[in-house]
DSSP file (Angstrom, degrees, kcal/mol; ACC not computed):
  #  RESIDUE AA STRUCTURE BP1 BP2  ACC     N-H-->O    O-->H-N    N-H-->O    O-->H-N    TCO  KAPPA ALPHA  PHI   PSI    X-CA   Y-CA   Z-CA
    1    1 A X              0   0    0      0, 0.0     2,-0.3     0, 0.0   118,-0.2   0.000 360.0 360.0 360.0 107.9   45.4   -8.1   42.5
    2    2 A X    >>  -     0   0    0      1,-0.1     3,-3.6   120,-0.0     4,-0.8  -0.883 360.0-105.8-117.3 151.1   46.7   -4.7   44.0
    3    3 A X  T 34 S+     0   0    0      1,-0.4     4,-0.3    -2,-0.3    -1,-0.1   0.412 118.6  58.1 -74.3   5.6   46.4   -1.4   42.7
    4    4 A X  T 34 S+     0   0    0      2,-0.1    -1,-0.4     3,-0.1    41,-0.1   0.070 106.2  52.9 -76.5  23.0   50.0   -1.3   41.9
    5    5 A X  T X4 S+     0   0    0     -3,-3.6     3,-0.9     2,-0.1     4,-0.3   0.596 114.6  38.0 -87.3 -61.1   49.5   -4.3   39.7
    6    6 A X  G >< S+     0   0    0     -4,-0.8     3,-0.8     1,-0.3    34,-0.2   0.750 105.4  60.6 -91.4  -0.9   47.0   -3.0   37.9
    7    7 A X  G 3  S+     0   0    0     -4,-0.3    33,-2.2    -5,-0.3    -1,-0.3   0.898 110.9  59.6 -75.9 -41.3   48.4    1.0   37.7
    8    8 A X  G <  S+     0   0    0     -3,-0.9    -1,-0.2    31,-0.1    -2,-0.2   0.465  88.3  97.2 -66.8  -5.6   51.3   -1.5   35.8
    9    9 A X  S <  S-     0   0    0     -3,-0.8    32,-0.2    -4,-0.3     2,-0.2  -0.225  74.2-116.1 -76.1 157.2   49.0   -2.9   33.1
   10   10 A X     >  -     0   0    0     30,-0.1     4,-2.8     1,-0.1    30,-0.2  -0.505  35.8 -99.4 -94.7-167.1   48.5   -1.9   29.7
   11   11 A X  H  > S+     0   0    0     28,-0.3     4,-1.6     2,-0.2     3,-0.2   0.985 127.4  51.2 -53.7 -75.4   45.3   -0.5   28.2
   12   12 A X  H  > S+     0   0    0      1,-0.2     4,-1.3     2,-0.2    -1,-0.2   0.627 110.4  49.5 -31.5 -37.5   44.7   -4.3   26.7
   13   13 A X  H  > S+     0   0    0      2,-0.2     4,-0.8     3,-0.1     5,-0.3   0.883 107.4  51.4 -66.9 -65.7   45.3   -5.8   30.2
   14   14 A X  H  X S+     0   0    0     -4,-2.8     4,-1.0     2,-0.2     3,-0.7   0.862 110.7  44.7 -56.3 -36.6   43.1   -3.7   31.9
   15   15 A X  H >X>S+     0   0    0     -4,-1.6     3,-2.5     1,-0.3     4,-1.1   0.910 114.4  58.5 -86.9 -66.0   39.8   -4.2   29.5
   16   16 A X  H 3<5S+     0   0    0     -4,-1.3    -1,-0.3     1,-0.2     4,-0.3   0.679 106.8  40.7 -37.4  -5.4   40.8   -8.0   29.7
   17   17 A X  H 3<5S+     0   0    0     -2,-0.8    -1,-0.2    -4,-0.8    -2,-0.2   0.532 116.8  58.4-122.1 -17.7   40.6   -8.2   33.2
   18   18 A X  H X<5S+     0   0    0     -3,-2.5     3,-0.9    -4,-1.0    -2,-0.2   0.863 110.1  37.0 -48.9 -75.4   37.4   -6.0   32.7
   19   19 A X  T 3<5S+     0   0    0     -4,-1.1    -2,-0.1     1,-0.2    -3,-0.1   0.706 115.6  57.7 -83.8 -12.5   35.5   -8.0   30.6
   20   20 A X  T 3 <S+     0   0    0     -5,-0.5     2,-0.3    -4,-0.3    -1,-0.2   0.406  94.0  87.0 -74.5   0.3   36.8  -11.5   32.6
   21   21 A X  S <  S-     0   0    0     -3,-0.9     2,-0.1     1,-0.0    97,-0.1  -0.706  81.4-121.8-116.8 155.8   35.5  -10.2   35.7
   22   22 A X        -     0   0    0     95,-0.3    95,-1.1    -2,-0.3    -2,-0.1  -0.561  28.0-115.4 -86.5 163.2   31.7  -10.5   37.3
   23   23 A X        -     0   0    0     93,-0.2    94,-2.9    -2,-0.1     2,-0.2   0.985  48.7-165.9 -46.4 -59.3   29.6   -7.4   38.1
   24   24 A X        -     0   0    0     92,-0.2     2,-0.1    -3,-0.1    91,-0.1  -0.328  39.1 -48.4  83.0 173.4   29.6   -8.4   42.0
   25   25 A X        -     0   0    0     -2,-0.2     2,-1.1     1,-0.1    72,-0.1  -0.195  60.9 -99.8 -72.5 153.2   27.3   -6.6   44.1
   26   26 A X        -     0   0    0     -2,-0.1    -1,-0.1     1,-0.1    -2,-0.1  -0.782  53.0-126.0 -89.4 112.5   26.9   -3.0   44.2
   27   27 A X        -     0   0    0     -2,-1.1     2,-0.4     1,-0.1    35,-0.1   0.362  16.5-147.9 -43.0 175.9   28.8   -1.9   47.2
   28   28 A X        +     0   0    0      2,-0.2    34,-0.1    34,-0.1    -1,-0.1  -0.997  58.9  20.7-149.8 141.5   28.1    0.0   50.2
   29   29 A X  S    S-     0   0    0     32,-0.5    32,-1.8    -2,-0.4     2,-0.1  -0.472  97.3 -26.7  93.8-164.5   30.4    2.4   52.3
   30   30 A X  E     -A   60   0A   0     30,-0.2   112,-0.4    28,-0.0     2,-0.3  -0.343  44.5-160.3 -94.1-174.5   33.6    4.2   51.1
   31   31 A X  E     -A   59   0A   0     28,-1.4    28,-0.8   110,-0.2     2,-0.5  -0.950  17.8-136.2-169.4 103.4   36.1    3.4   48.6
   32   32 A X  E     -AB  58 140A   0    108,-1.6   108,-1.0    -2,-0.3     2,-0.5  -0.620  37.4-152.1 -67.0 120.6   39.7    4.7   48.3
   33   33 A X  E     - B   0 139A   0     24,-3.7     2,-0.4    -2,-0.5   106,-0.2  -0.813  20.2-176.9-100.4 148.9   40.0    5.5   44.5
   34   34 A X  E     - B   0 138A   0    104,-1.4   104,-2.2    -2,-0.5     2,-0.5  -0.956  20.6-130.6-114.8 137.6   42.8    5.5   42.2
   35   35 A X  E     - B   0 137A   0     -2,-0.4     2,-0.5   102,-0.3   102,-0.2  -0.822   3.3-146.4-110.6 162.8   42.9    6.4   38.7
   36   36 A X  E     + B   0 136A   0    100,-2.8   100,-1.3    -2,-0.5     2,-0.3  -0.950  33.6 163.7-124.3 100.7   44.4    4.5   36.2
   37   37 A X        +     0   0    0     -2,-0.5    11,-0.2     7,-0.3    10,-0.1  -0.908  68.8  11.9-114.4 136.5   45.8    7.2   33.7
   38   38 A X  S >  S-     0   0    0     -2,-0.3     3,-1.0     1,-0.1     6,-0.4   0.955  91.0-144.6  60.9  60.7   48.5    6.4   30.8
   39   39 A X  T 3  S+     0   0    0      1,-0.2   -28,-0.3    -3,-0.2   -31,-0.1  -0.468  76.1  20.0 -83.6 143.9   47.7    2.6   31.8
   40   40 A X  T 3  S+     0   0    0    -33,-2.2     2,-0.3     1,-0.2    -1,-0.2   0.143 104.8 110.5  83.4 -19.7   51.6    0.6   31.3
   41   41 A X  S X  S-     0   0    0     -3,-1.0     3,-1.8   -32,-0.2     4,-0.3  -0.628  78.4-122.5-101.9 169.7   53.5    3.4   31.6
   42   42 A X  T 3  S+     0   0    0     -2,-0.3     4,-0.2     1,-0.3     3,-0.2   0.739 110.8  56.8 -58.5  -2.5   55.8    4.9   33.8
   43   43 A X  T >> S+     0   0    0      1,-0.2     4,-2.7     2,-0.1     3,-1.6   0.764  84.1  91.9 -91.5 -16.9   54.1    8.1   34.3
   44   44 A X  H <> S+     0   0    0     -3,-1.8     4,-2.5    -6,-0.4    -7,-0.3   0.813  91.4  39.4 -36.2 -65.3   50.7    5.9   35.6
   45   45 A X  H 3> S+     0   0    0     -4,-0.3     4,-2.0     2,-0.2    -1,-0.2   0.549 114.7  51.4 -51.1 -25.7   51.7    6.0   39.6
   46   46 A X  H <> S+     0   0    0     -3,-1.6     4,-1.7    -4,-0.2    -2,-0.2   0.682 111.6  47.0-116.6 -36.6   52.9    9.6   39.5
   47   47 A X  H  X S+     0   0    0     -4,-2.7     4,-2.2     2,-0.2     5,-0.3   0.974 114.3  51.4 -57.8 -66.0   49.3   10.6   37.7
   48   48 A X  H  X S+     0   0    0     -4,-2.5     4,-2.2    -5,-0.3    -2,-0.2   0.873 103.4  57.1   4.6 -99.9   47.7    8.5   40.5
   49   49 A X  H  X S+     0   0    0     -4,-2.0     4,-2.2     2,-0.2    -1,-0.2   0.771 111.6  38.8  -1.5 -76.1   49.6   10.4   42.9
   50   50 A X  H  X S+     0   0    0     -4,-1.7     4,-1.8     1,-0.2     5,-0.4   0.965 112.7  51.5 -63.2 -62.7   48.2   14.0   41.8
   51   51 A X  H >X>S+     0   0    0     -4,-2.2     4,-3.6     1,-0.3     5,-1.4   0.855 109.7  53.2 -64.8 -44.6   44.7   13.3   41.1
   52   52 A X  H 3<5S+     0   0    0     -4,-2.2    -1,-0.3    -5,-0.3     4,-0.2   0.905 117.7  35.1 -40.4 -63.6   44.5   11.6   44.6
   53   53 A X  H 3<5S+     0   0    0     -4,-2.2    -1,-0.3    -3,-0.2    -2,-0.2   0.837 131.4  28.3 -55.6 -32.7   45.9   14.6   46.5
   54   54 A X  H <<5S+     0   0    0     -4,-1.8    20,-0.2    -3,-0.9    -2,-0.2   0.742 130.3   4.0-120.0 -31.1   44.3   17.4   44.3
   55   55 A X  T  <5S+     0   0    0     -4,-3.6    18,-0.9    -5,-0.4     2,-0.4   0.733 111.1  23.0-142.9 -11.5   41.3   16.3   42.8
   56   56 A X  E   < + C   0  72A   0     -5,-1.4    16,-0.3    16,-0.3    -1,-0.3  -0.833  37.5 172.8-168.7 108.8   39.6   13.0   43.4
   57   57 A X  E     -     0   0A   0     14,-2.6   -24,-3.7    -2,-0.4     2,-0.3   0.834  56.2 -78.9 -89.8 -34.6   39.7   10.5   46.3
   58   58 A X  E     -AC  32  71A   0     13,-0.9    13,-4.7   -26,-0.3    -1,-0.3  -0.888  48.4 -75.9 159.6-156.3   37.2    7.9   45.8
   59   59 A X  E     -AC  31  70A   0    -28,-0.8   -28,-1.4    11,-0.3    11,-0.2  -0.643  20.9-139.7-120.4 157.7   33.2    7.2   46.1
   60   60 A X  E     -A   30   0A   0      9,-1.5   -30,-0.2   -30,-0.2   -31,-0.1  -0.824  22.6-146.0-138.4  98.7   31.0    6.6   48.8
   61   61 A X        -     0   0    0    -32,-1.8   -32,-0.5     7,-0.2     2,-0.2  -0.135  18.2-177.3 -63.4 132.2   28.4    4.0   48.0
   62   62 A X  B  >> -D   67   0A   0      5,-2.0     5,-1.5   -34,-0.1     4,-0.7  -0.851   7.9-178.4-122.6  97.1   24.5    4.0   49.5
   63   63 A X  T >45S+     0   0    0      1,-0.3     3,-5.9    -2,-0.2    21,-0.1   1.000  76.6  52.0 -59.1 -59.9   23.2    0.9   48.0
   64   64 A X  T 345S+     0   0    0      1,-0.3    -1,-0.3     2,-0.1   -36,-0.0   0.762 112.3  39.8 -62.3 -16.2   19.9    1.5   49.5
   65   65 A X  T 345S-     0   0    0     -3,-0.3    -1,-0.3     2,-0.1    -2,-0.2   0.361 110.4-122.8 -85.0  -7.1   19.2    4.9   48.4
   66   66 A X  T <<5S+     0   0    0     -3,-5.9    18,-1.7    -4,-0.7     2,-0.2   0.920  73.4 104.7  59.0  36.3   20.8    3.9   44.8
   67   67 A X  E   < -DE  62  83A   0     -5,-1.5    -5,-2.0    16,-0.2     2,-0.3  -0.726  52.0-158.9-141.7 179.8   23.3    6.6   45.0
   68   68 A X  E     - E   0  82A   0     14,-0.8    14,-1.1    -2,-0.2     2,-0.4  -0.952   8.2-156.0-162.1 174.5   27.3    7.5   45.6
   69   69 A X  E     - E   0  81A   0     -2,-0.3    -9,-1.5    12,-0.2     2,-0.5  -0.988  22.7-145.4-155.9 125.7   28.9   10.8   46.5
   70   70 A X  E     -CE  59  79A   0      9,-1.9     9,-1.8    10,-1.1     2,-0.8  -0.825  13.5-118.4-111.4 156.2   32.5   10.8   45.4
   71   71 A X  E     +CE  58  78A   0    -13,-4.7   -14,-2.6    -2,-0.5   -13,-0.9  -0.778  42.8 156.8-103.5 134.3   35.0   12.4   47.2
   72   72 A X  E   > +CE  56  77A   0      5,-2.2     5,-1.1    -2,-0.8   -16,-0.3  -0.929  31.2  57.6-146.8 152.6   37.0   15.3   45.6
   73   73 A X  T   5S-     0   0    0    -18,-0.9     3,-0.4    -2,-0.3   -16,-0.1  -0.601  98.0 -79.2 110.4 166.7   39.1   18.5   46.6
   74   74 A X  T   5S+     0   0    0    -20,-0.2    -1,-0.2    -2,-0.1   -20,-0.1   0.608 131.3  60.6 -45.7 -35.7   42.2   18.1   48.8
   75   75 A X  T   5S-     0   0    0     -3,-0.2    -1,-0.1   -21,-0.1    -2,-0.1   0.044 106.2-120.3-131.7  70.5   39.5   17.9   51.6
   76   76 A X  T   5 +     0   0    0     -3,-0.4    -3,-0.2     1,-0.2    -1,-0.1   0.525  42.3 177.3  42.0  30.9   37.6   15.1   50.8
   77   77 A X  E   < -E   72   0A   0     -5,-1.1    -5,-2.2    -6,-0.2    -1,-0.2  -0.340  26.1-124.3 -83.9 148.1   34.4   16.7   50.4
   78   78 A X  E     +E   71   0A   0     -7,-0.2     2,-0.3    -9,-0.1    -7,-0.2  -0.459  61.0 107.3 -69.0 128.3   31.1   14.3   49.1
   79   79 A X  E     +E   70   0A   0     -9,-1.8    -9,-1.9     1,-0.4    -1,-0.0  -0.944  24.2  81.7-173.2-161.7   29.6   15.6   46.4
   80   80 A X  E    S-     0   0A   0     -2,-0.3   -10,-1.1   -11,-0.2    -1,-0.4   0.922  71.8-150.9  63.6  94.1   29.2   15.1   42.6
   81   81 A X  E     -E   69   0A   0     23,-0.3     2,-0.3   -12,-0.2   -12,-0.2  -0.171  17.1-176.5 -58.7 153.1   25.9   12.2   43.1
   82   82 A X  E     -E   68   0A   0    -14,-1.1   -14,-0.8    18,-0.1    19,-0.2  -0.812  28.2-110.7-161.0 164.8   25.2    9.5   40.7
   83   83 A X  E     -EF  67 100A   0     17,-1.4    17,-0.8    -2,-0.3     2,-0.3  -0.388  27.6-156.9 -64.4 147.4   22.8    7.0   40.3
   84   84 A X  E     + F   0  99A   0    -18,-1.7     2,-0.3    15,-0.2    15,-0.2  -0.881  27.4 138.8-155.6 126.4   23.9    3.4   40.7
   85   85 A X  E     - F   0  98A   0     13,-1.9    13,-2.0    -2,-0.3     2,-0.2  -0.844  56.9-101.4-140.2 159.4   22.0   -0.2   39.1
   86   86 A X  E     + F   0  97A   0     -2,-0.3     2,-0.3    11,-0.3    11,-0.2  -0.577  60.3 151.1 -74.8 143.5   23.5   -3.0   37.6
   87   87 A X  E     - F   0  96A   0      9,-1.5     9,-1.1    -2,-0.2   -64,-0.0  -0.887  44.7 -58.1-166.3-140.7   23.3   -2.8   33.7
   88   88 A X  E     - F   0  95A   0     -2,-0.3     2,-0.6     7,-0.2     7,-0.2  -0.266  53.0-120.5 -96.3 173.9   24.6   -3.6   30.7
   89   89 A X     >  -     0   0    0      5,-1.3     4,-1.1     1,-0.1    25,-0.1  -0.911   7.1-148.9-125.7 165.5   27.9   -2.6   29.8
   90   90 A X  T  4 S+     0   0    0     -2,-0.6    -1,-0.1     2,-0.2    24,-0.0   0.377  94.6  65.2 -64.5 -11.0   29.4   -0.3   26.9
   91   91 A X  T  4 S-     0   0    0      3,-0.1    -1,-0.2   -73,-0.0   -72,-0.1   0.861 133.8 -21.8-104.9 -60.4   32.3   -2.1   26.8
   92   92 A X  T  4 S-     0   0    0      2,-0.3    -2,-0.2   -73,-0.0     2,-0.1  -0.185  93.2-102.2-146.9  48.3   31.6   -5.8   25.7
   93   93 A X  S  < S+     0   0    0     -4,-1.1     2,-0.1    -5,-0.1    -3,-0.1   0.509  74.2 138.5  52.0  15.7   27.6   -5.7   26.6
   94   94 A X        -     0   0    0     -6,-0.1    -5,-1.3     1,-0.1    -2,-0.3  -0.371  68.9 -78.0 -77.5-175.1   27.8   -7.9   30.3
   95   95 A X  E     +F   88   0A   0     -7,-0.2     2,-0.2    -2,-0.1    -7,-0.2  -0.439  66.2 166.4 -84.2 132.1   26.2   -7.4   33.1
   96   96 A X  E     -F   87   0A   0     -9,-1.1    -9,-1.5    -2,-0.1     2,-0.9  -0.977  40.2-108.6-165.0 148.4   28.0   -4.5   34.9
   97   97 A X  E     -FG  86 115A   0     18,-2.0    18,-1.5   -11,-0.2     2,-0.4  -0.737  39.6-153.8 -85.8 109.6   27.5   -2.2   37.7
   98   98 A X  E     -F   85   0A   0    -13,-2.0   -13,-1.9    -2,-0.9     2,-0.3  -0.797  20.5-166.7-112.5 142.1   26.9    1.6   36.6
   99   99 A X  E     -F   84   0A   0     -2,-0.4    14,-3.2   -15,-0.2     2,-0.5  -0.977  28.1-172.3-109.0 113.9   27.4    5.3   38.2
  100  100 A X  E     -FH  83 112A   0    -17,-0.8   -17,-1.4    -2,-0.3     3,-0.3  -0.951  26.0-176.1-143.5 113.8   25.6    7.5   36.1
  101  101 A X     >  +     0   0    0     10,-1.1     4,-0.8    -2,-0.5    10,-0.3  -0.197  55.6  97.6 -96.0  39.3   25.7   10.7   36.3
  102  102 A X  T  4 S+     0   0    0      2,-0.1    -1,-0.2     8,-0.1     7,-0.1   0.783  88.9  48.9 -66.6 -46.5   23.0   11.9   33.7
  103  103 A X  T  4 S+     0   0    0     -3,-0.3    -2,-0.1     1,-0.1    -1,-0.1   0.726 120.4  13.8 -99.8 -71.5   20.5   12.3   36.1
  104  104 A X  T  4 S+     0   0    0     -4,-0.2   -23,-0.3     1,-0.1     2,-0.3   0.352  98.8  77.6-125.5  15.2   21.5   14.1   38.9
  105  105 A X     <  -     0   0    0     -4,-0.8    -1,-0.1   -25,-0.1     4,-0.1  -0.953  45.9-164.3-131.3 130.1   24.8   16.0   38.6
  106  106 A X  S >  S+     0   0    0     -2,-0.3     3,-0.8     1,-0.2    -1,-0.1   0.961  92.3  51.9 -69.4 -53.4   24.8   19.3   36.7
  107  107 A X  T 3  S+     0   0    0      1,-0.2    -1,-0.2     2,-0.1     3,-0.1   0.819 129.2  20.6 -60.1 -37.1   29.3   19.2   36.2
  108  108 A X  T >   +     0   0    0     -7,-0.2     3,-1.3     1,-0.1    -7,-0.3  -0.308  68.5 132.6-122.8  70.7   29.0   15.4   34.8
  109  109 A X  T <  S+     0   0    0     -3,-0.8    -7,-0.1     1,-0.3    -3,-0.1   0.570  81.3  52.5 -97.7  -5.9   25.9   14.8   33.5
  110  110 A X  T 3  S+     0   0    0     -9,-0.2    20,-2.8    -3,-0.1    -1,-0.3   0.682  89.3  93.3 -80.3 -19.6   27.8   13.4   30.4
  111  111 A X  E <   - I   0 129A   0     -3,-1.3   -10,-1.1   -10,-0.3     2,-0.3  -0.667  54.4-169.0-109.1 151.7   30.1   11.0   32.2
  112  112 A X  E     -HI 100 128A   0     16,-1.1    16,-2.9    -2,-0.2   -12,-0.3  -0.918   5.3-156.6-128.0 126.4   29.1    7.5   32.7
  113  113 A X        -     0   0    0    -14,-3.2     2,-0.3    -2,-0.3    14,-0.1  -0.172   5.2-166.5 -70.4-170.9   30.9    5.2   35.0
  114  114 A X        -     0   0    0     -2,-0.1    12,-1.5   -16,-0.1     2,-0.3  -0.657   7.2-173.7 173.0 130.0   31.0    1.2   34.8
  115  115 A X  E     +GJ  97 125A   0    -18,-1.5   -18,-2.0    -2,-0.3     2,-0.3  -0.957   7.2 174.8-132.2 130.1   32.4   -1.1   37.9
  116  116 A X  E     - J   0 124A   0      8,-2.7     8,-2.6    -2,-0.3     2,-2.3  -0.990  39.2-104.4-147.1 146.7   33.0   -4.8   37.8
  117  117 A X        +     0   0    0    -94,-2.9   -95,-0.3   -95,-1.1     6,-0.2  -0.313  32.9 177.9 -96.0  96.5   34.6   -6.6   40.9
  118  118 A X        -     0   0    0     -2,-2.3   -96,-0.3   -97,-0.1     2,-0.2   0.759  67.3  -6.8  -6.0-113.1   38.0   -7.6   40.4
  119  119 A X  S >  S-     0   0    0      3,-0.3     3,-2.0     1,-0.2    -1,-0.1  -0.519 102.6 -56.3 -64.4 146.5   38.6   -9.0   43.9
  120  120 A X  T 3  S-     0   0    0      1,-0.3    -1,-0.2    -2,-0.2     3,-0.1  -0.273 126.8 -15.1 -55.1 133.4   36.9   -9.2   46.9
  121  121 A X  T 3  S+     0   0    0     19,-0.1    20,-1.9    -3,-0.1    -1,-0.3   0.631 113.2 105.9  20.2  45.5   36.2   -5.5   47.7
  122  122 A X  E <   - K   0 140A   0     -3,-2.0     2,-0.4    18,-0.3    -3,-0.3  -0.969  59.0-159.5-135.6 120.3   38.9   -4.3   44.9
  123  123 A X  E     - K   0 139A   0     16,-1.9    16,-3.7    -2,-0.3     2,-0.3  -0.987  16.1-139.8-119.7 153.6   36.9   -2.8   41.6
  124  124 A X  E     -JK 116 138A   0     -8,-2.6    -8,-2.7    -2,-0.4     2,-0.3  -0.696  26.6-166.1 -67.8 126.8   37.7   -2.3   38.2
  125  125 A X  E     -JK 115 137A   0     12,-3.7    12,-2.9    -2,-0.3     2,-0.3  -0.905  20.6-168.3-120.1-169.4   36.4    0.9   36.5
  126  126 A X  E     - K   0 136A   0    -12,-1.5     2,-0.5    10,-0.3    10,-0.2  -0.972  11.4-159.8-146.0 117.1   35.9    2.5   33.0
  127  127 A X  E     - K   0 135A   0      8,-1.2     7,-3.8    -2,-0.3     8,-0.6  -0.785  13.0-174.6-108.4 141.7   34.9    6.3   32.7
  128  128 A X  E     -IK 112 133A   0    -16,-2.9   -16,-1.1    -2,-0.5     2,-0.5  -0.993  17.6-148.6-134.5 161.4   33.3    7.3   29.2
  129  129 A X  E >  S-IK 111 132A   0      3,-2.9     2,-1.0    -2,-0.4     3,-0.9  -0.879  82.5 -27.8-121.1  95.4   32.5   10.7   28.4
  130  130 A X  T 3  S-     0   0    0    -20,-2.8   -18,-0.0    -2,-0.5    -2,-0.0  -0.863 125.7 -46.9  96.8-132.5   29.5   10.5   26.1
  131  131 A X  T 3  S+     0   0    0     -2,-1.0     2,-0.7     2,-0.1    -1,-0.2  -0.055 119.7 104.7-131.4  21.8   30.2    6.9   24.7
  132  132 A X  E <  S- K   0 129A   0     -3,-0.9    -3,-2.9     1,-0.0     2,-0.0  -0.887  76.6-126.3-112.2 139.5   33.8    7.7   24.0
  133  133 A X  E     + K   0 128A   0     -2,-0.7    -5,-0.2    -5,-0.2     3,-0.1  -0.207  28.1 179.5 -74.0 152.4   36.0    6.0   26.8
  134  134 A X  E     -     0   0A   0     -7,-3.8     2,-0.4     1,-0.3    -1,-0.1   0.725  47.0 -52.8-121.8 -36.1   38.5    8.2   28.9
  135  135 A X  E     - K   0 127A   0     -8,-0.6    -8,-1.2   -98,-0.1    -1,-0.3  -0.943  50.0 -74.9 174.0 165.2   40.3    6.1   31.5
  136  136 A X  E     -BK  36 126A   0   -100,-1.3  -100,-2.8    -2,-0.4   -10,-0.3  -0.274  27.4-177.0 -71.8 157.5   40.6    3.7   34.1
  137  137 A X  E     -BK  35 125A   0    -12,-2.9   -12,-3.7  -102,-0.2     2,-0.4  -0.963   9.3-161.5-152.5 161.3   39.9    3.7   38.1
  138  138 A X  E     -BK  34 124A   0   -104,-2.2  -104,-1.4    -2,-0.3     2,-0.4  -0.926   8.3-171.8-119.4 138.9   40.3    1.3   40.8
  139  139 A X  E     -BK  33 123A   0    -16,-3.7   -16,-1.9    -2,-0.4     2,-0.4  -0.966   8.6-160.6-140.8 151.6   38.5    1.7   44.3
  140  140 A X  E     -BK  32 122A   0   -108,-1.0  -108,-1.6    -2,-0.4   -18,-0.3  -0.998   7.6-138.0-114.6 106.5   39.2   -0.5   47.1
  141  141 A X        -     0   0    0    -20,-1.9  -110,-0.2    -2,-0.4     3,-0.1  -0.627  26.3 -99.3 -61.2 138.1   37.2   -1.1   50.0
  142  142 A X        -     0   0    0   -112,-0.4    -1,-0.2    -2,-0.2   -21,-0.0  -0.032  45.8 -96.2 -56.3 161.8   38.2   -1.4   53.4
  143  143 A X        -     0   0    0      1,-0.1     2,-1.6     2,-0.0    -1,-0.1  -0.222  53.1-105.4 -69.5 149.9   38.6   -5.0   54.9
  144  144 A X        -     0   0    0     -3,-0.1    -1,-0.1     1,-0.1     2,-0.0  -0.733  37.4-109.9-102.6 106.5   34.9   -5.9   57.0
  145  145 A X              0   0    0     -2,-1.6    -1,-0.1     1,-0.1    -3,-0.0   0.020 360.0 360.0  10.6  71.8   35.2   -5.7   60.6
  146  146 A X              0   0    0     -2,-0.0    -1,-0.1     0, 0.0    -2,-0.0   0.515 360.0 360.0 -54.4 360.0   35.0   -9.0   62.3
C-alpha cells in the first residue's frame, strides 16, 4: 500500500482499511506524514502537496517517554507534543494507537489522533476534533538499517 494508493481512496475505503488493520506497535523515530484531505478526489495529491510544504511534515515518535513532537512550519520544527498509549478507538471501538493532545498542547488540546498499521512501517490515521472526525493522514517510516 503506498501513499498514492491511499491519497486515491474514497472516504469508505480509507475507514475500511482502518478498521481491517491491527494497532501494531507504537512506533519510535520519525515519520514522513501526508494528509489525506478530499479522500478519492482529484484535488487529494495537490492538498497533500501544500500542507507538506507549508504546514505539517510528519511526527516524531518517543515510545519510551510516551510522547511525539510533530513537525510543522516550512522548517520542520518539533513541536505541538502529545501523549501516545494504545486504546480504544472512536471509530469502530478496537484496539488502536492514540496521539492525544488534551494533555499537553495548549493550540490542540481538542484534537485527538488515532493510528493503526497499515503495512510494515506505513500508518493509517484519523484526526477528530472533539469527537467529530476531520480527515485522514498517512506517516511512513523509514526502512530499518541493516
Amino acid at each position: 500500500m503506498t501513499i498514492a494508493e491511499l491519497l486515491k481512496m474514497s472516504q469508505a475505503e480509507l475507514d475500511d482499511l482502518f478498521t481491517k488493520s491491527p494497532a501494531g506497535e507504537i512506533p519510535k523515530g520519525e515519520a514522513k506524514g501526508t494528509a489525506i484531505v478530499a479522500p478519492g478526489t482529484t484535488y487529494s495529491e495537490n492538498i497533500a502537496t501544500f500542507v507538506n510544504h507549508f504546514a505539517w511534515q510528519g511526527k516524531v515518535f518517543d515510545p519510551e517517554k510516551g510522547v511525539l513532537r510533530n513537525k510543522i512550519t516550512p522548517f520542520g520544527l518539533n513541536a505541538i507534543i502529545a501523549k501516545v498509549y494504545k486504546g480504544e478507538s472512536w471509530l469502530d471501538g478496537k484496539e488502536c494507537i492514540v496521539l492525544d493532545y488534551s494533555e499537553t498542547s495548549l493550540l490542540a488540546h481538542w484534537i485527538r489522533d488515532e493510528i493503526r498499521e497499515i503495512e510494515p512501517r506505513v500508518y493509517l490515521g484519523k484526526v477528530y476534533w472533539s469527537k467529530k472526525r476531520l480527515i485522514d493522514f498517512a506517516l511512513e517510516f523509514p526502512a530499518a538499517s541493516a
